[in-house]
C-alpha positions in Angstrom: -65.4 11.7 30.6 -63.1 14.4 29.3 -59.5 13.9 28.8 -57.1 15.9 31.1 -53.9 14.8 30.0 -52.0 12.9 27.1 -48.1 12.8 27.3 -46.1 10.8 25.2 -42.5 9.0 26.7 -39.9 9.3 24.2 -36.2 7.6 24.8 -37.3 7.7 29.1 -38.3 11.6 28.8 -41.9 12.3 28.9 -43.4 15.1 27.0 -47.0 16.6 27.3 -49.6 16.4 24.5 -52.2 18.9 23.6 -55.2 18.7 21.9 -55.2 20.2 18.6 -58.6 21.9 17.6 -58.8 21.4 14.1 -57.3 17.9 13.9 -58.8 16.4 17.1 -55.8 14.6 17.9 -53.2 15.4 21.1 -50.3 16.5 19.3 -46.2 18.1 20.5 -43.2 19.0 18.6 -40.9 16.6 19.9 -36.7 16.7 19.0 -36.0 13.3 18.0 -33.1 11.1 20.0 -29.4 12.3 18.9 -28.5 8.5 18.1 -29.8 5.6 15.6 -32.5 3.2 16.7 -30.8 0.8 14.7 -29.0 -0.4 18.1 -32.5 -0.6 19.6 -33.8 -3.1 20.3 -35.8 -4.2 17.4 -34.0 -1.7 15.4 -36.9 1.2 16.9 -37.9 3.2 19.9 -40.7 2.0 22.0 -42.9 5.1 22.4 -45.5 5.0 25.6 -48.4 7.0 25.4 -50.4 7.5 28.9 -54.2 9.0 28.2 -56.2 10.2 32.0 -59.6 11.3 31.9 -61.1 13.8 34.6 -62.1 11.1 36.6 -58.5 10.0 37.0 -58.4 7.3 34.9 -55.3 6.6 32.8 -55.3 4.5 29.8 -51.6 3.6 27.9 -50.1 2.2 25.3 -46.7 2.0 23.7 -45.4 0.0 20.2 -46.3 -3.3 21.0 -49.9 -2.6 21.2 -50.1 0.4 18.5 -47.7 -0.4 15.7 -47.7 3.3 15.2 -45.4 4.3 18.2 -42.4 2.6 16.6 -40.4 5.2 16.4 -37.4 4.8 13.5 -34.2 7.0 14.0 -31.6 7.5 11.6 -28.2 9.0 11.8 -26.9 10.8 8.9 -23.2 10.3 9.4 -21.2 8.1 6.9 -18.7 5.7 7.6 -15.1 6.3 6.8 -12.9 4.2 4.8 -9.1 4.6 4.7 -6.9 2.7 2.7 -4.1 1.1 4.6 -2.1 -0.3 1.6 -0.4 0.0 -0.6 -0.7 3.8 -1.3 -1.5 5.2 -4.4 2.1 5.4 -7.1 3.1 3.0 -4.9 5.4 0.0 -7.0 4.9 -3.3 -5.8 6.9 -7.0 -6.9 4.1 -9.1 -5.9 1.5 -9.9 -8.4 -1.3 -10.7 -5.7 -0.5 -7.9 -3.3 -3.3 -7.1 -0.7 -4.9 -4.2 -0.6 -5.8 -3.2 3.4 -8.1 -1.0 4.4 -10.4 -0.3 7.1 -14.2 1.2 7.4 -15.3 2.8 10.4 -18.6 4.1 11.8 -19.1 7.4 14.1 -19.1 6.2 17.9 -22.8 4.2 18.7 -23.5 4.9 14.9 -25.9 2.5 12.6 -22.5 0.5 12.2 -20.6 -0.6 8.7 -22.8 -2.7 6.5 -20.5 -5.0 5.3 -23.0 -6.0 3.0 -22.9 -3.4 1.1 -19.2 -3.5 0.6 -18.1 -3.3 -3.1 -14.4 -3.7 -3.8 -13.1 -3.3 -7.6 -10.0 -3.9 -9.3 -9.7 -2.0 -12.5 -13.8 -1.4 -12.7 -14.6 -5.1 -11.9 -16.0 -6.2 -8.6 -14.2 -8.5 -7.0 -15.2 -11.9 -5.7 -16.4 -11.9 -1.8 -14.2 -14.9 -1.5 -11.1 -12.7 -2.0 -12.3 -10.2 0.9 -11.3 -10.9 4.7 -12.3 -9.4 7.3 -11.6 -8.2 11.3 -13.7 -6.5 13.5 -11.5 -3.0 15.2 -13.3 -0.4 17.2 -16.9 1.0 15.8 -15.6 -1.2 12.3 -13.4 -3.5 10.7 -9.7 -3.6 8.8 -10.6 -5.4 5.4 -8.0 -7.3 3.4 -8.5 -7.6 -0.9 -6.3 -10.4 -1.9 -6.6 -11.0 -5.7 -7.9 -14.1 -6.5 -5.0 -14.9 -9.6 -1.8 -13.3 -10.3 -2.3 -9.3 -11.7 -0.4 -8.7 -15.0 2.9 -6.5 -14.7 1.6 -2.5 -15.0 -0.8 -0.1 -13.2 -3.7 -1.1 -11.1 -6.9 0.3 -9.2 -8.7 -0.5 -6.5 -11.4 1.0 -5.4 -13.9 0.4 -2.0 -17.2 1.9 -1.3 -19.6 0.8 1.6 -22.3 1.9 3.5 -23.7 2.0 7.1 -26.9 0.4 8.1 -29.1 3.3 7.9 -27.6 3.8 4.6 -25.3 6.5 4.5 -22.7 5.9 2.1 -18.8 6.8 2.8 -17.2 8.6 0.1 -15.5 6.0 -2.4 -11.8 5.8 -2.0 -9.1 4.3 -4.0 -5.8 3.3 -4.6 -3.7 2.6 -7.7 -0.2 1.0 -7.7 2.0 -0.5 -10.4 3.1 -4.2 -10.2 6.7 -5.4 -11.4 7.6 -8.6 -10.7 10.7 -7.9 -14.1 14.2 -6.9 -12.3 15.4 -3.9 -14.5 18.0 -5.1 -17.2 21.7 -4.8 -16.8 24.4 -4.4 -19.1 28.1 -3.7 -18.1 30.5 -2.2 -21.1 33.3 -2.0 -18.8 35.2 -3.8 -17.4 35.5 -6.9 -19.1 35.6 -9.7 -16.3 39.0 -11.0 -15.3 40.7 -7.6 -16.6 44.5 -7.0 -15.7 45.8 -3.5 -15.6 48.3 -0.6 -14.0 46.1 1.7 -13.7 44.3 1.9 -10.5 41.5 5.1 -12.4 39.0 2.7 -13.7 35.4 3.5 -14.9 32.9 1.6 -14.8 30.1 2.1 -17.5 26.8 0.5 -18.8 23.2 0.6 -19.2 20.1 0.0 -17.5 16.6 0.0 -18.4 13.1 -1.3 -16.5 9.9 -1.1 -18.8 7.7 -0.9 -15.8 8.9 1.0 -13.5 11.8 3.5 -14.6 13.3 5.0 -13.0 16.2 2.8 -12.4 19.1 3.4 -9.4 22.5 2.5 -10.1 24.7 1.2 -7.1 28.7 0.4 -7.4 30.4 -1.1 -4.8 33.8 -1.5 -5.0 35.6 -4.6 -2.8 32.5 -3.8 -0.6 32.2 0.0 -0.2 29.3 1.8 -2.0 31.3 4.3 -4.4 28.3 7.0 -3.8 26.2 8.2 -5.9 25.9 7.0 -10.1 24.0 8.9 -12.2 21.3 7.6 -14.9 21.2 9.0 -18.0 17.8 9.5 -19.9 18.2 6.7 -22.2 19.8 4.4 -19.4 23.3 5.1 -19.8 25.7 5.7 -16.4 29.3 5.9 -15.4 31.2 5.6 -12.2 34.9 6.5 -11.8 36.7 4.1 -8.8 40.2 4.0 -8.2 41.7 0.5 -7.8 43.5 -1.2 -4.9 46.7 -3.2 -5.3 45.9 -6.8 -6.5 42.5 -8.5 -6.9 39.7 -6.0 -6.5 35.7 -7.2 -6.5 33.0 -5.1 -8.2 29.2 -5.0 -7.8 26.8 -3.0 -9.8 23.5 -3.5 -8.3 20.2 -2.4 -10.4 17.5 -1.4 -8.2 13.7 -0.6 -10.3 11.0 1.3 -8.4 9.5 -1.8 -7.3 12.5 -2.8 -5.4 13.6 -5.6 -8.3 17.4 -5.4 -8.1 19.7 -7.1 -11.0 23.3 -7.6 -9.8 26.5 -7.7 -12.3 30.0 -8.5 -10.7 33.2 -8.3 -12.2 37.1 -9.2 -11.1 39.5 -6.2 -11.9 43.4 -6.5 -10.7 45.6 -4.0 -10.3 49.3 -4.7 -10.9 51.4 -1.8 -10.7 54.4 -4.1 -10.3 57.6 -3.2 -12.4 60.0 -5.8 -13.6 63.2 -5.9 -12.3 65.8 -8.0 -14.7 68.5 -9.2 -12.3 71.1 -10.2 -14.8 71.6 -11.9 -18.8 74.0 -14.3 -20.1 74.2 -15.4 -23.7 75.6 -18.7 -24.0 78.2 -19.5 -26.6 79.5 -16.1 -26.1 81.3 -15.3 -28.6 79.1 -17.1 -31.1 80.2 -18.4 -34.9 78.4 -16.3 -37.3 75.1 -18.0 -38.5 75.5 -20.3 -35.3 72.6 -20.5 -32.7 72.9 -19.0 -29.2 71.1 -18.8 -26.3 69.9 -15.7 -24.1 69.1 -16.3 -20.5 67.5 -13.3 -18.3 66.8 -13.4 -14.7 64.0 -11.1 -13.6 62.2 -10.4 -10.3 
């Protein structure tokens, strides 16, 4: 019997066949599903083929009887990774600080690989051990904790990854500095414990932080911030503050980029007090020449 129709059912659409002349074989141009078979069930789409002869006889067959109709669809859009933290020139104090970031697939995509997740610090990949993971919509947040303590200075990290039909998401990374060094601190002046009449007093010194320069300079004076201090280039700063009567606190505070902060306090009173001398007597009055005598002064 002759054949009177093929068609071929592709994702629940049927399609019509016809017989090629030169190849002898049934043959359509058929647009292939928009999404990845990878969700499929067996990771392919089953592909029914009906055959009917003129007599009205219809044969069939579909992927698990002819290997050949399992149909394999990739998607060609990569996942996306975004670093949550820290940002790059960020300064950080802690010495194991995570590195979050996330990897996501397009909507009913192939999915993240995680797999294929490389994470390195500094060109090295990093131990899977140090890697944790959560599953968030169409991918997951990662977390990179290093495994030992990092040494004080500049770090990278850097994440690529793929989905399961392979596409690969362009590599980001991140590089921060570590400090875990408060900045140093040096006050010229005022010596501790100083005693003066003059309530204009300037506070001076240096800073420094080899890590992460540059350094701010707070003053607060019995509590109150005294604004803004200027750093020089090689460290140096003053600060001019005016005095209250009696015992007055001061606090330089040394913050580094990092957020180390070094703290120097000093005890400054102001006594702007004048003696007041209430009244003498010099006893024996008159005095024998040579002879010794004795002044007495009362003063408030």
């Amino acid at each position: 019997m002759a054949i009177k129709t093929v068609r071929a059912q592709v994702n629940g659409t049927w399609h019509t066949l016809t017989l090629n002349s030169s190849t002898g074989k049934y043959e359509a141009s058929i647009t292939a599903p928009g999404k990845t078979s990878y969700n499929q069930s067996g990771g392919y789409y089953n592909v029914k083929v009906e055959a009917t002869n003129t007599a009205g006889t219809t044969a069939s067959a579909d992927a698990s009887t002819v290997s050949g109709l399992k149909l394999y669809v990739k998607e060609r859009i990569a996942p996306v990774i975004t670093i949550v933290s820290p940002s790059s020139g960020a300064y950080v104090s802690n010495n194991k600080q995570p590195v979050v970031f996330t990897i996501t697939d397009e909507a009913e995509g192939s999915g993240v690989d995680l797999t294929s997740l490389v994470v390195k610090l500094d060109g090295t990949a990093v131990a899977a051990a140090t890697l944790t993971n959560t599953a968030v919509t169409n991918g997951y947040s990662v977390t990179y904790t290093p495994a030992s303590a990092l040494s004080d200075g500049s770090h990278t990290v850097t994440v690529d990854c793929k989905d399961h039909d392979g596409n690969s998401a362009t590599q980001k990374s991140t590089t921060y500095t570590v400090d875990t060094v408060p900045p140093t601190l040096n006050i010229t002046a005022p010596v501790d414990n100083l005693i003066t009449n003059n309530s204009s007093l300037t506070v001076a010194g240096t800073t420094n932080d080899a890590t992460s320069s540059p350094v701010t300079i707070k003053v607060k004076l019995n509590g109150v911030d005294q604004g803004a201090v200027t750093v020089g280039t090689g460290g140096a700063f003053t600060k001019a503050i005016t005095l209250a009567e009696g015992s007055n606190t001061i606090v330089v505070t040394a913050t580094d980029a990092a957020g180390k902060v070094s703290t120097v306090t000093r005890t400054v009173t102001l006594d702007t007090s004048v003696p007041v001398i209430k009244s003498a007597t010099i006893t024996p009055n008159p005095v024998d020449a040579g002879k010794t005598m004795v002044i007495s002064v009362t003063i408030e």
